[in-house]
N, C-alpha and C positions, 0 to 999 in steps of 0.2 A: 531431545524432544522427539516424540512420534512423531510418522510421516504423517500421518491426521491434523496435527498438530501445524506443523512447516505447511502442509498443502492450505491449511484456515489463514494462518499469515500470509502466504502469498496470493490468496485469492481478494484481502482485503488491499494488497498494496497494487493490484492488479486494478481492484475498483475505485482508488484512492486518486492512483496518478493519474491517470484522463483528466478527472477532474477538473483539477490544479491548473495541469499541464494546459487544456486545449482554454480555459476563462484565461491563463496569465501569460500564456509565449506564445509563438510563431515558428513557423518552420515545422512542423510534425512529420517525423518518418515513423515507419511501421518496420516492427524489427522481431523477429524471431529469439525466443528465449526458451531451451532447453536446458532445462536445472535439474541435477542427479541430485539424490538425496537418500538417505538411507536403502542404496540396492533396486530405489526409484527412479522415475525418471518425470520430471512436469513441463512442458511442453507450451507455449499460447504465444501469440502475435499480441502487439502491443504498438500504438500509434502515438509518440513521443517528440518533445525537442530534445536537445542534446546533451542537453544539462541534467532534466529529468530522467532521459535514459543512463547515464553516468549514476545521477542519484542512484536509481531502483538497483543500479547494478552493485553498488554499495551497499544499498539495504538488503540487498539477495544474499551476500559474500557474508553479511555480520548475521544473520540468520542462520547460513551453512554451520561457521561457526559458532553460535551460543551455544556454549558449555553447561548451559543450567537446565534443571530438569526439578521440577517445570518450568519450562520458560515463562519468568516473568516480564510485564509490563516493563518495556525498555525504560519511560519517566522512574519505576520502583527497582530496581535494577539495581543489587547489592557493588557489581563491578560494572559501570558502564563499555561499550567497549567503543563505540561512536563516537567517533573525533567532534569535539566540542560544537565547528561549525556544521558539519554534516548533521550531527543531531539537532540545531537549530533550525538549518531547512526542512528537515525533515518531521517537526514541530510543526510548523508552520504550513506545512504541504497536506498534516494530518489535520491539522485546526480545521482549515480553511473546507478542505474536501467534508470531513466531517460537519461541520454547519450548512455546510449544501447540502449533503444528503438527509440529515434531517429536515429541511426545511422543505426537500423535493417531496419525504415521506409525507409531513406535514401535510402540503398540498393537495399531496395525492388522498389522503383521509379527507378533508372537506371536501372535495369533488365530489368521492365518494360519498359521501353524508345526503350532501346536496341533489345529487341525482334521483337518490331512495323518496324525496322527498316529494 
C-alpha cells in the first residue's frame, strides 16, 4: 500500500480511538507513537486506556503488514489476517465511533442551517 494510503488509515484510527476510548473506559494516558513505514516516518501523541492503546497497537502492526495492494476494506478482505476477537473489538470500536461522528456531522449541519436563518 502507498504511504498516502497507510498515512489515510492511520489518521482515521487516530480519529476513531478517542472516541470510543474517552465515552467507554477510564484511566487515559497519552502516549507517543512513531510508526515507520515505507522509508517514512508518522509521528502523533495519543490519549488512551490500556486496552485501546494495545488495540491501536495491533491495528498499526496488521496495517505495516497488509500484503494487499490495494488494500482492501478489512470486513472485504480476501485473507483476514485479525485474530477473530481483535477484529470484533475492533468492529465495534469502528461502529460505535462511526455513528458519533456522523451524528456530531449531523448536528453540526443544522446548527449550521439554523444560524443562516
Amino acid at each position: 500500500m502507498t504511504f498516502e494510503k497507510f498515512e489515510s488509515e492511520i489518521n482515521t484510527l487516530k480519529k476513531f480511538f478517542p472516541i470510543y476510548c474517552h465515552d467507554k473506559h477510564q484511566n487515559q494516558f497519552e502516549k507517543e507513537y512513531i510508526i515507520p513505514y515505507d522509508n517514512k516516518t508518522i509521528k502523533f501523541n495519543i490519549s488512551l486506556c490500556e486496552d485501546c492503546h494495545e488495540l491501536l497497537r495491533y491495528a498499526i502492526t496488521r496495517l505495516q503488514e497488509c500484503p494487499n495492494e490495494p488494500k482492501p476494506r478489512c470486513r472485504k478482505c480476501p485473507e483476514p489476517c485479525y485474530e477473530k476477537e481483535k477484529y470484533k473489538q475492533m468492529a465495534k470500536m469502528m461502529r460505535y465511533s462511526g455513528m458519533k461522528l456522523g451524528l456530531t456531522k449531523a448536528a453540526k449541519k443544522i446548527k449550521k442551517f439554523f444560524k443562516k436563518s
